[in-house]
N, C-alpha and C positions, 0 to 999 in steps of 0.2 A: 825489361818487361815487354811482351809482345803484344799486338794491337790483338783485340777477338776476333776470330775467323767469321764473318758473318754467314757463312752455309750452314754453321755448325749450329744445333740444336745449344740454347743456353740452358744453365744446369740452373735446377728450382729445389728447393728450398724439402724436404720430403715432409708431406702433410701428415700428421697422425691423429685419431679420433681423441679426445679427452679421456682419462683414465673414471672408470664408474667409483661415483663417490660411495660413502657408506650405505648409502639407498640400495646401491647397484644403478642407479640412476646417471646420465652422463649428460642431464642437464641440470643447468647448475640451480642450486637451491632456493637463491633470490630472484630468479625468474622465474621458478618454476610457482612462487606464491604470489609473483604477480599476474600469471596468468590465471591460477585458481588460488585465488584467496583461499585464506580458512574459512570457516563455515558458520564462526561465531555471532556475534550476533551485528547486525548491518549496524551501519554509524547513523547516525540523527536522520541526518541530509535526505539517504534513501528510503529508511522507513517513511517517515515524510513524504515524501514522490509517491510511494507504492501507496501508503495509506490514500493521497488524493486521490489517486488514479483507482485503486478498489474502489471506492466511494461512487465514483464519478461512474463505472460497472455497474457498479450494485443499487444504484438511481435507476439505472436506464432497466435492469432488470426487474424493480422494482413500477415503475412505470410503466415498460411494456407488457408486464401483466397487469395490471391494472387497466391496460385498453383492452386488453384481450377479455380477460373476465368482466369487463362492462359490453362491449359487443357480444357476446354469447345469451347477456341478459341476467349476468348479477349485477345488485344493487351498487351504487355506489362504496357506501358504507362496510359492506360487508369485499366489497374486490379490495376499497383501499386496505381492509386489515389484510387477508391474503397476502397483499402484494408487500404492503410494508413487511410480516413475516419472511416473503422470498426472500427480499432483499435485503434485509438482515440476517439472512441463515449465508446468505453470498459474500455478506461481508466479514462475517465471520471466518468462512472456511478461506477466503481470500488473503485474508488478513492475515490470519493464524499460518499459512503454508508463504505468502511471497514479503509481508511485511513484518513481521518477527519471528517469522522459521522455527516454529513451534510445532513440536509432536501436539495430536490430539488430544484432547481430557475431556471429559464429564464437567468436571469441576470449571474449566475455562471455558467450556463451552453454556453452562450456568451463569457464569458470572459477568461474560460479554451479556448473555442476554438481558439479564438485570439490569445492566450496562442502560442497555438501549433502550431497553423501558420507561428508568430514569432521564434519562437523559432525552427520551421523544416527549413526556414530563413538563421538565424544564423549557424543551424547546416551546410548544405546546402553549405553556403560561406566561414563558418571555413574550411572545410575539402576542397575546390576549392584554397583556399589557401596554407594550409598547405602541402599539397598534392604535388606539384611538386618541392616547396623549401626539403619536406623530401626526395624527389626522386633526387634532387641532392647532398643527404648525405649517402644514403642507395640504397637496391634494391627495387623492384614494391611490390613486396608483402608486408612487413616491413612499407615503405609507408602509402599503403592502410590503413593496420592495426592500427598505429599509430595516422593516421590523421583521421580515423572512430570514435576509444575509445577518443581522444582529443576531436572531434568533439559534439560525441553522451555524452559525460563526462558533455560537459559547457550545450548542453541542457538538460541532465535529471535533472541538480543541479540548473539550474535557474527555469525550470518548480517546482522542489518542495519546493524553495525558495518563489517563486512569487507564486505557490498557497498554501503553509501556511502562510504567512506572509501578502497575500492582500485576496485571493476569500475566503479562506475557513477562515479566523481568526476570524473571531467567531462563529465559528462550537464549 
């Protein structure tokens, strides 16, 4: 056996493309679903994130009409319903398209709203509650505070209990 002639170009290996699978695809099928999942429906984890993160939207758009429509010179009263309306028509269409990836309905788009009616409600009467029993344990502010996150706590977690589990479950 002869040593290799080092001038000489060494011989490689001949590269050839992957054969197209059934798809006609020549990438292969377990990466190609890891870089586009299906389309079914997100796992807990995410909905979860998207829902906070809508909410945490649909505050701010709810809020920043509310400064708006009070600077132009509507009443308090009458900007907060407004705005509370905006911002739950944003959490809806929010919701519905990036955190349960749901086609449109009539019918889910009813039934969030009833949702939120209920549930601003409950918000509404927990915190009339809790409110002056915390303010005979603490001061006004501590109160407020407690009996807000209490309040706003049971309804952000029954709305996204009751809309995966009934309007959107089979999204």
């Amino acid at each position: 056996m002869s040593a290799p002639d080092p001038h000489r170009e060494p011989v490689r290996p001949e590269v050839t493309s992957p054969a197209p699978g059934p798809t006609g695809s020549i990438i292969d099928p377990d990466l190609a679903r890891q870089l586009d999942p299906p389309r079914g429906r997100p796992t807990l984890r995410r909905q979860l994130t998207s829902f906070v993160l809508v909410g945490a939207v649909s505050a701010v758009v709810d809020f920043g009409l509310l400064v708006v429509l009070m600077a132009v010179g509507l009443g308090h009263t009458p900007a907060k319903a407004l705005s509370w309306v905006a911002g739950t028509i944003t959490a809806y269409l929010l919701n519905r398209r990036f955190t349960f990836r749901a086609a449109g309905s009539t019918r889910r788009f009813v039934a969030v709203m009833v949702l939120y009616l209920i549930t601003f409600a409950v918000q509404v009467g927990l915190f009339v509650l809790l409110y002056p029993w915390l303010l005979g344990l603490t001061n006004q502010v501590i109160a407020q505070i407690v009996g807000f996150v209490i309040a706003q706590g049971v309804a952000t977690v029954t709305n996204f209990v009751v809309q995966r589990a009934l309007i959107f479950r089979r999204a």
